[in-house]
N, C-alpha and C positions, 0 to 999 in steps of 0.2 A: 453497422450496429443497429440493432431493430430496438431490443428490450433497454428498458430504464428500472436501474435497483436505485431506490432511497435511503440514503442514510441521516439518519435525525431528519426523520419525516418532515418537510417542508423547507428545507436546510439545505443540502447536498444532492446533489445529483449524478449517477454515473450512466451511459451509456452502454449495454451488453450487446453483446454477438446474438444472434436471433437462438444458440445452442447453451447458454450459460443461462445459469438459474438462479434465483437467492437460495438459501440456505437457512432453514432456522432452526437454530441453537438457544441453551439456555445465555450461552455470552451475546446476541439477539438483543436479548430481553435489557440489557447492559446498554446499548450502542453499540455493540461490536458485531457490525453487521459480514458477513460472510457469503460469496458469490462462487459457484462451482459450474464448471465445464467440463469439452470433453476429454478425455485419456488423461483423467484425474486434476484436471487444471484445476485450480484455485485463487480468488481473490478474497484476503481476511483485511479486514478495517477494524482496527484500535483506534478509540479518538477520545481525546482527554487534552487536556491545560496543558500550553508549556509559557513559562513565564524564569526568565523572560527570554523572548525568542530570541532562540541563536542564527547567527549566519551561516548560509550553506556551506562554507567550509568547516566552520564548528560542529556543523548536524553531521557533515562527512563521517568528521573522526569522532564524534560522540557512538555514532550506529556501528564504526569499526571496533570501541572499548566494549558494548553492548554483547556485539558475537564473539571478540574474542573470550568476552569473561563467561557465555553459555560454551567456551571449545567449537566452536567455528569459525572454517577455515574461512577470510575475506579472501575473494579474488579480485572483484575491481569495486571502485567507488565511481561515482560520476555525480550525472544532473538531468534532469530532466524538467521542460516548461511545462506549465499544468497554469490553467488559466492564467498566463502572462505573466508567469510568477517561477523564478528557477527553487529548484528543491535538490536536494540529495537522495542520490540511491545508495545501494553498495546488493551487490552480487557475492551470496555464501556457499558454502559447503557445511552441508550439516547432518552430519553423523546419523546414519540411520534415516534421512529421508529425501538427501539429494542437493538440486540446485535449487537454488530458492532467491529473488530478489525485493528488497524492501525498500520502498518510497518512502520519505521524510516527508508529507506533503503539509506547510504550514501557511493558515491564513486565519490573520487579527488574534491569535494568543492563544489559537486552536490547531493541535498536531492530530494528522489523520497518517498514524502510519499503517501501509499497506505492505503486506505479508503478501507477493504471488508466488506460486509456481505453475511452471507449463511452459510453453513457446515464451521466450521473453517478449520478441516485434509482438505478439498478440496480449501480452499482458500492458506493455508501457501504450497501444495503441490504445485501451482502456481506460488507463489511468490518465491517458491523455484527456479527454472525457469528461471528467469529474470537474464541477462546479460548485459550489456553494453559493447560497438563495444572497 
């Protein structure tokens, strides 16, 4: 990991592959910061309040009711550590644009859910990464 993308400038921090870039969008302009590599990879960041925090089994099946009610198909859930901290995943199928896996990642009342797709080891190795100041 060479490059560093900021999310809420002085807040967040992720580590990138020396080949991943930021992206700037007007959802940017939001907080919703957006990171792209090669043969179309992508990492999206939403980040907004959740109150009050659920537990990683709860965030599990909350992200499962979330895809089924957009018509995608879940294939697995899990967990992943991110700074010393277990979160929820869940791995979809989504109509018209593929696999796609999304992180729960919650810290002090703040959800940074992350939208990847690409290699998954290269995308959770990323997400592994990510700090908050």
């Amino acid at each position: 990991m060479n490059g560093t993308g900021n999310l809420q400038p002085g807040r967040c921090r992720l580590a990138l592959p020396k080949d991943w870039r930021p992206v700037a969008s007007p959802a940017s302009a939001a907080g919703h910061m957006e990171f792209s590599g090669p043969a179309g990879s992508s990492i999206k960041f939403a980040i907004g309040p959740i109150c009050p925090e659920p537990t990683v089994e709860e965030q599990k099946h909350n992200l499962e009711r979330i895809a089924s009610k957009h018509g995608h198909t879940v294939l697995t859930t899990g967990e992943i550590e991110v700074a010393g901290k277990r979160h929820a995943t869940m791995t979809c199928e989504v109509p018209h644009v593929g696999l796609l896996k999304n992180y729960s990642l919650i810290f002090d009342g703040i959800e940074y859910l992350v939208t990847a797709r690409g290699d998954p080891e290269i995308c959770d190795a990323i997400v592994k990464t990510f700090k908050t100041a």
